[in-house]
C-alpha positions in Angstrom: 25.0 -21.3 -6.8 23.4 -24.4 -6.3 20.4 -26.1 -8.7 17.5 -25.1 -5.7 18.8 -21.8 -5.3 18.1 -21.0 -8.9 15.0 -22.8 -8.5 14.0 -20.5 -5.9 15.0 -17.3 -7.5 12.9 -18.2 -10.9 10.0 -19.0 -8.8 10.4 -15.9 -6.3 10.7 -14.2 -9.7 7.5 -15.7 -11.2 5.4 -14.6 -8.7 6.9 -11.2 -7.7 6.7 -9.7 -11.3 3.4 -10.9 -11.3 2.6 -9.4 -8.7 4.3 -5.8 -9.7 2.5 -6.0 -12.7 -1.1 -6.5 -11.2 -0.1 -3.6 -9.0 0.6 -1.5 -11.9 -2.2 -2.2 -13.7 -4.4 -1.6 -10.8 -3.3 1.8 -10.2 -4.2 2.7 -13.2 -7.4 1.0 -13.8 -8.0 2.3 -9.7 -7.2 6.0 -10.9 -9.8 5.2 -14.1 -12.2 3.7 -11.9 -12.7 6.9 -10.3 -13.6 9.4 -12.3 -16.1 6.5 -14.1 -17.9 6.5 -10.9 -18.1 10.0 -10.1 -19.7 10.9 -13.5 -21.9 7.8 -14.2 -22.2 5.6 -10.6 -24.6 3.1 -11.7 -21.1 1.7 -13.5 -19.8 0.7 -9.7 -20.7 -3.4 -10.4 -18.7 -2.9 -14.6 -15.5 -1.2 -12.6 -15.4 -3.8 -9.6 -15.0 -6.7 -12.2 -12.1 -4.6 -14.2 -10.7 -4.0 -11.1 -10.5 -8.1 -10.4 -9.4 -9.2 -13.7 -5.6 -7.9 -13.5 -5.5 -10.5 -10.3 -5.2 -13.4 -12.7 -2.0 -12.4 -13.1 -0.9 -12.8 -9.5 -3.2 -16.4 -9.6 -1.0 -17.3 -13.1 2.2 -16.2 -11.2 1.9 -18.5 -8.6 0.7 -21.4 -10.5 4.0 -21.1 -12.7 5.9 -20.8 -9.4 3.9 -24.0 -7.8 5.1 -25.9 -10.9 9.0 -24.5 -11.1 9.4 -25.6 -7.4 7.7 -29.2 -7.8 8.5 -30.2 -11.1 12.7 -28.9 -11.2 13.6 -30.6 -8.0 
């Protein structure tokens, strides 16, 4: 395998585990969500910004993958 191709695969790996992971997360904090909002719903605005937070992750991912494809060529 060549230098890019490895290159490619750590970044395609940065951002895709990332990426599972904020999925993960927000299933569960989804299925949370809920039952929060069912039994007290004035907690909608609290849950929508829990919901958001595990996207830094994704945001994070992608940086990292941004700087493996720039800065190892």
């Amino acid at each position: 395998m060549t230098d890019l191709g490895l290159i490619a695969i750590g970044a395609g790996l940065a951002i895709g585990l990332a990426a599972l992971a904020t999925g993960f997360a927000q299933a569960k904090i989804g299925a949370a969500a809920v039952g929060a909002i069912l039994e007290k719903p004035e907690s909608l605005g609290t849950v929508l910004i829990l919901l958001v937070i595990p996207e830094t992750l994704v945001i994070f991912g992608f940086t990292v993958a941004i700087l493996i494809l720039f800065t190892l060529k």
